[in-house]
N, C-alpha and C positions, 0 to 999 in steps of 0.2 A: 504494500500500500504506500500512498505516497505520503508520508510524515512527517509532517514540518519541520524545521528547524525550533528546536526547543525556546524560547527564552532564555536570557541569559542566568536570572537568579533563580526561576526552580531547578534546573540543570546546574548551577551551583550548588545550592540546599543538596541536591542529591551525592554533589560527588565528594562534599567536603570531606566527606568521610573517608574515603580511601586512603588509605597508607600509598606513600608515593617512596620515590628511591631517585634523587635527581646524579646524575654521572659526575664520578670527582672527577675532576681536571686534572692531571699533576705538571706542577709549574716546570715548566722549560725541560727541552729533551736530554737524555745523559750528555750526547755530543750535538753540539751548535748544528744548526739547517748549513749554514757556510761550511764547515768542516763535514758535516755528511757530502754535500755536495763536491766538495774538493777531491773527496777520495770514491766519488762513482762515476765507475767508467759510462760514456757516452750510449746510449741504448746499441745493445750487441744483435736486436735480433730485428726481423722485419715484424715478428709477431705480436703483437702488441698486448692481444687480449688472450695471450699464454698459446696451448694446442688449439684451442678454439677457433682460432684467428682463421679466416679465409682472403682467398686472393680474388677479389672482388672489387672491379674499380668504376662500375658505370654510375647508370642512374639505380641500382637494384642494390649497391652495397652496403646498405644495410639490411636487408632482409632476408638473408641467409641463415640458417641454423648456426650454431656451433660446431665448426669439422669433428670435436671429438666427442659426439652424441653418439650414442648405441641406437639401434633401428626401431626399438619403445618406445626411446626416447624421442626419435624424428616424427614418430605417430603421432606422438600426444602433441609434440611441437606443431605441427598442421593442424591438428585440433584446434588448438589454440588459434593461429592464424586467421583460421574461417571467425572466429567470432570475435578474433579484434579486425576483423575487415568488415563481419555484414551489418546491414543496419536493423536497427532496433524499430519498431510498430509503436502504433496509439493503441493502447488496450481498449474495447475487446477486440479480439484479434483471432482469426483460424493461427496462427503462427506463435501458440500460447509460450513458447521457447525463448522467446524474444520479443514479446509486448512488454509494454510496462511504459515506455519513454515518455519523460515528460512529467507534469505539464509544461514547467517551464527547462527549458534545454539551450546546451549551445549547438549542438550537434547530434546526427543519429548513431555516430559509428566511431569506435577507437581513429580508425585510418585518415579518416577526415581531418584529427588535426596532427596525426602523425605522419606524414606525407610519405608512404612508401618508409615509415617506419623514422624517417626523418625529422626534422624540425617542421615546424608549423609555417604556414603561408603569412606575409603581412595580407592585409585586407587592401584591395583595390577600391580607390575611391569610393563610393558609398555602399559597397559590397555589404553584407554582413560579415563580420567579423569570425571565425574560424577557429584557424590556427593560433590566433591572439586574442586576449581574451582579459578581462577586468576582475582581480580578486580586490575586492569589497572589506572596509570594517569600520571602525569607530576612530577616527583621527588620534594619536596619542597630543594631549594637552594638556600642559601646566595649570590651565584653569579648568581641569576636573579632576578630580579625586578619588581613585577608585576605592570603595567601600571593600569590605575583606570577601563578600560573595563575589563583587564584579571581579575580583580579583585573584581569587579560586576559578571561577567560570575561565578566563584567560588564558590561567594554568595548564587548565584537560584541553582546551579546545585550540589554543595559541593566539587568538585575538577575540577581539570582541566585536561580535557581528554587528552590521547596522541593523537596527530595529525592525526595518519595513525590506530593504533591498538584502539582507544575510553577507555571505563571504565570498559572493560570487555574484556579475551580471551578468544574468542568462537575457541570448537575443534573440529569445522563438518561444513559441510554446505553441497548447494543444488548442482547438478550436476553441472558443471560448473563456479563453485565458487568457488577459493584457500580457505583450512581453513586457521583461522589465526597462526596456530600453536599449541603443544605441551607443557603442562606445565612439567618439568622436577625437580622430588623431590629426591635430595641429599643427607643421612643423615649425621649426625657426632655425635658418642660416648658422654657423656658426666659423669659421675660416681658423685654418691652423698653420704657420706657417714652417717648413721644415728646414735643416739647418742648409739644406742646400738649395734654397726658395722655391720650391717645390708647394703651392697651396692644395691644402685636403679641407674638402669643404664636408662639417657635421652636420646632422640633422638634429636637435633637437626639438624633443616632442612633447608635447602637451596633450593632456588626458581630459575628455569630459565626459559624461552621458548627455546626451537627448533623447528626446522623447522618453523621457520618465514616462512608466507607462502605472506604476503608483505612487505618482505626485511627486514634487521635490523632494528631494535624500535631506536637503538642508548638510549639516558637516559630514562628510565623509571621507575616508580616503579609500585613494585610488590607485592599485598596484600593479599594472601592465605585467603579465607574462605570455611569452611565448613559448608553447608548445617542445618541448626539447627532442633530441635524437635517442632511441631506444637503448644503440648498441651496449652489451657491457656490464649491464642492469646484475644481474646475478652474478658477475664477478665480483661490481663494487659491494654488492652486499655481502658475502661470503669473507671480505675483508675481516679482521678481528678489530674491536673496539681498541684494543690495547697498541694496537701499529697506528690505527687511527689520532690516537691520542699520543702519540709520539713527540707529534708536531705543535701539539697544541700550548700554545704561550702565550696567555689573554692578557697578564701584565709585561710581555717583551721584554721579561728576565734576561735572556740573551742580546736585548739593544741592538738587534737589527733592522726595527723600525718594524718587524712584522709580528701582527698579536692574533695568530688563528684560535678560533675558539671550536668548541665544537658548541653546536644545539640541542637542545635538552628537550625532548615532545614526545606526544602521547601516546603509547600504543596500547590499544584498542584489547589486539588479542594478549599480550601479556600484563594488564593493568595496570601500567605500572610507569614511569617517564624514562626513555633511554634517549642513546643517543642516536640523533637525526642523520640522516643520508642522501633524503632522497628529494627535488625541488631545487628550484632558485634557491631557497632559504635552508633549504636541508629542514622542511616539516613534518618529513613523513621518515618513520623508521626502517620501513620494509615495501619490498616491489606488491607484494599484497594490498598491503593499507595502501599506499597509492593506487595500486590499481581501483580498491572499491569507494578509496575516494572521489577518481575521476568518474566513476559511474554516479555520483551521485550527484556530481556536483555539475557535472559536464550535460550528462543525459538524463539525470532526473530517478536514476534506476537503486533500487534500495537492494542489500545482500545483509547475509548475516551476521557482517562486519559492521558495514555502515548503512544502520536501519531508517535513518530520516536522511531526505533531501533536504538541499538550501532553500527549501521553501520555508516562507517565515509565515506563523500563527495568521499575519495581517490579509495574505495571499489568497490561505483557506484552500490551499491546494488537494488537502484531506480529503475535501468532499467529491472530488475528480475520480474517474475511473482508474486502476491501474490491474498491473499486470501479476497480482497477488500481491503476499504479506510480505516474501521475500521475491523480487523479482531475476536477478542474478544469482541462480541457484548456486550450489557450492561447487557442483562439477565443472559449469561454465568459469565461475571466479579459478578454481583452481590450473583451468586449461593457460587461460590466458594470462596467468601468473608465471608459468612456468614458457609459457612462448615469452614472455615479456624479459626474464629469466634469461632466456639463450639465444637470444638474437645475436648472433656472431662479432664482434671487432674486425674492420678489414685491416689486413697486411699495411703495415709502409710502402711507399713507395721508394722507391732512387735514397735509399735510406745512406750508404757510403758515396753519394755523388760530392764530391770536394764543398760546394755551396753548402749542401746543406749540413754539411757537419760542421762548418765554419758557424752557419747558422741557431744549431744545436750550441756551438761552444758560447757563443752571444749571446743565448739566449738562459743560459746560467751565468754568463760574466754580469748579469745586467740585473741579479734577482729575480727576474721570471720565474725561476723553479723554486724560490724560495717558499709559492703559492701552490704554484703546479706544482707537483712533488713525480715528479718523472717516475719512481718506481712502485708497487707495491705487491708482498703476495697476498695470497690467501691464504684461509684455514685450513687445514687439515681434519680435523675433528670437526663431525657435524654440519658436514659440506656435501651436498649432491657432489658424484663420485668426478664428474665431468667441470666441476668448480674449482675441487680441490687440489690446493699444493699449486698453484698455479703461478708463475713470474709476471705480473701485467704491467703494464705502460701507459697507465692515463692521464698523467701529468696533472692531476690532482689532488690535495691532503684531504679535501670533502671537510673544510672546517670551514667556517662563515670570518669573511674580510673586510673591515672597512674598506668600500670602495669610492668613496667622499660623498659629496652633497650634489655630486652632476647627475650622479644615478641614483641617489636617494629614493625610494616613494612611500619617505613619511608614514611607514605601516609595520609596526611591530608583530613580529611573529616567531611567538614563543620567548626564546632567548634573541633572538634574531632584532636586532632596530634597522630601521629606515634604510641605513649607510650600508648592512653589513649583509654579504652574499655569500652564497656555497660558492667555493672554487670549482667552477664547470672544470669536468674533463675534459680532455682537449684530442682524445683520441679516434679518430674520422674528421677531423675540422675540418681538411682540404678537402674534403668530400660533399660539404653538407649541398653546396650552392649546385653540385654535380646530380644529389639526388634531386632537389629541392632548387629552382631557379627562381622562385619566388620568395624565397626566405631571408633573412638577417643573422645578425650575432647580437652577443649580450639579451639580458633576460626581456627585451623588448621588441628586438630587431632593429634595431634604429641603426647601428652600425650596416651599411651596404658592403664592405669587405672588411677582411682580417686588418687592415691597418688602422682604418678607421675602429675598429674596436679598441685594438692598443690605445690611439686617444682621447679615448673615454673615461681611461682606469684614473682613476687618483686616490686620496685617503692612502692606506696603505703603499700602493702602488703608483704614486707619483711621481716618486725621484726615477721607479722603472721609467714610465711613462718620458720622463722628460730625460731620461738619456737614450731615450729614443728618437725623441722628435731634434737631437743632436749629432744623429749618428750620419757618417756619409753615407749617400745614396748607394753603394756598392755592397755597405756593411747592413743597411736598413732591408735592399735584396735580399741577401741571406737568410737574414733573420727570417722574413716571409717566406723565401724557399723552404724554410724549417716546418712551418705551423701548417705551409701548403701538402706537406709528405708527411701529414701525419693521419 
């Protein structure tokens, strides 16, 4: 059925209770990120996402299985596939498999805004909106004060929803149902000049809704994400908390200027707070709870993870038809966990061509990996057998960074503030625009190429940023030949 979104203070009152367990940090790694870095050799292999890895370079390279899946395992991985490709029904439905969608939705079908498993489409002029998309919440402000319920409710859920519009604006819904509105993308110029006068012109964006379709939000904030790339999914998870937290140095004990934190959020099926992985912000613990949170949040579809949709008491979406009590039965959630799971890593490319190793050495001479963390394995213990013991290459710590006030959007989530992101992997980068011709970088798309991303970053990664935008044009090539081969 479709279940609102709770309120925030009886859904407080309810959870105050639970015994929670939030992840200790431990201050700074035995040895400095600079002295690890010093002493790892340069990526040895083409494989990036361990056996798994395939040689896959068109528009399809992401949508490959894992090479070293057993032939059970390619079943279920096809399983899987069919149902993060097809779309979802208006209940009632002859297709009781897959009704339920709605009322209010951004989309009918995982693929829609994964693009051939890719990143998400920007939106063409007055299109609707897709692959990008508005998470929603309550502006953090000096002049309010959260009471000790609003402030528990926070805790379990990681922000605090808007009253009327929830944590998400959906821009469709079922006959009879106002959507919630229009997300509206504004750019504005911005000019950068490079040391070799070279100008890169920025876009930056401004966020609105129109057509509120229940009535002005009045304060909100508003959080642009774009759609990310699948590959990987079950390698970064399979990572241990304890390599994770290697890196993490919230007060820059080591004064390198970088303070990765990890994020502390809620997981559903273990009770309890761990640590985050998964999202721009690292909100979500497990490719599971992602995945049934985009069913709820995206399509409207309840499972027996995530029983209510972003529909808000105000919506009365309740009284709408849907596709049962649970409509993402547990075989479907489990198919598409595990496709979601082993979507393959493609190979490097031209990985020993002179450039780009030049580009690789650049790209640690300059801090970059100080964020990216070029290596990581996995677990061994309590790893699907095709995860584990694995050597991977994502060039991320998966720990949230101040990335300054250009990318800010003012929306606290969880431990996570305004300023501060997940270190995207960066493994298929040179790929995305090859699957995806329609997509961007960074957690909005506003960057049109990998350089224009680099000058973006600040906060943290500023002094990176600006010994970039210092570097000769031959040394700046490299470097891009690097991120292009990966």
């Amino acid at each position: 059925m479709h279940r609102p979104m709770m309120h925030a203070l009886p859904l407080a009152i309810a959870l105050a209770t639970l015994a929670t367990t939030a992840v200790t940090v431990q201050a700074a790694p035995i040895t400095t990120v600079t002295e690890y870095l010093s002493a790892l050799p340069l990526q040895n292999t083409a494989k990036s996402g361990g056996e798994g890895s395939v040689r896959k370079h068109d528009t399809n390279a992401y949508s490959l299985p894992a090479k070293n899946m057993s032939f059970d395992q390619r079943l279920s991985f096809s399983v899987g596939n069919s149902f993060f490709k097809s779309p979802w029904v208006i209940a009632p439905a002859s297709t009781t498999a897959r009704d339920g969608l709605g009322p209010l939705f951004n989309t009918n079908a995982c693929q829609n805004c994964h693009v051939k498993d890719g990143r998400g489409s920007l939106p063409a002029g007055n299109d609707p909106a897709v692959g990008l998309f508005l998470r929603l919440g309550m502006p953090d402000s000096p002049e309010h004060s959260w009471d000790d319920e609003e402030r528990e409710f926070r805790r379990i859920s990681g922000v605090m929803p808007h009253p009327v519009y929830g944590t998400q604006l959906q821009n469709a819904s079922v006959p009879g149902v106002p959507q919630e509105g229009r997300m509206q993308v504004d750019y504005q110029q911005k000019s950068v000049t490079l040391a070799d006068g070279e100008v890169i012109t920025l876009r930056a964006p401004h966020y609105s809704i129109v057509e509120a379709g229940f009535g002005d939000p009045g304060p909100i904030a508003l959080s642009p994400r774009l759609a990310p790339g699948m590959v990987g999914l079950g390698l970064l998870e399979a990572v241990s908390d304890a390599m994770l937290l290697e890196w993490a140095d919230p007060e820059d004990n080591d004064g390198d200027g970088i303070s990765g934190k990890p994020n502390t959020v809620w997981s559903i099926a273990d009770d309890a707070l761990v640590q985050g992985r998964f999202g721009w912000k690292a909100g979500q613990p497990s490719v599971r709870q992602q995945s049934a949170k985009a069913f709820a949040g995206d399509m409207g579809l309840t499972s027996s993870l995530v029983g209510s949709t972003d529909c808000t008491p105000v919506q009365k979406c309740d009284v709408m038809p849907s596709g049962g009590t649970i409509e993402v039965e547990d075989n479907v959630m489990d198919n598409v966990a595990f496709y979601s799971r082993n979507l393959a890593v493609p190979t490097r490319r031209d990985i020993d061509a002179p450039e780009v190793r030049a580009g690789e050495q650049l790209f640690r001479d300059l801090q970059c990996a100080s964020c990216h963390r070029p290596t990581l394995t996995t677990d061994k213990a309590g790893v699907a057998a095709q995860l584990a013991g694995q050597v991977i290459w994502p060039y991320s710590d998966m720990l949230l960074h101040d990335m300054g006030d250009a990318l800010s959007d003012n929306r606290r989530e969880f431990e996570a503030t305004g300023n501060e992101w997940r270190t995207p992997p960066l493994w298929g980068i040179g790929l995305a625009q090859t699957v995806n011709s329609a997509t961007g970088f960074l957690h909005d798309g506003r960057a049109r190429t990998l350089l224009e991303a680099v000058l973006w970053h600040g906060g943290e990664a500023q002094s990176s940023r600006d010994a970039v935008v210092a570097l000769p044009t031959e040394q700046r090539e490299s470097l891009l030949r690097f991120l292009e081969s990966l």
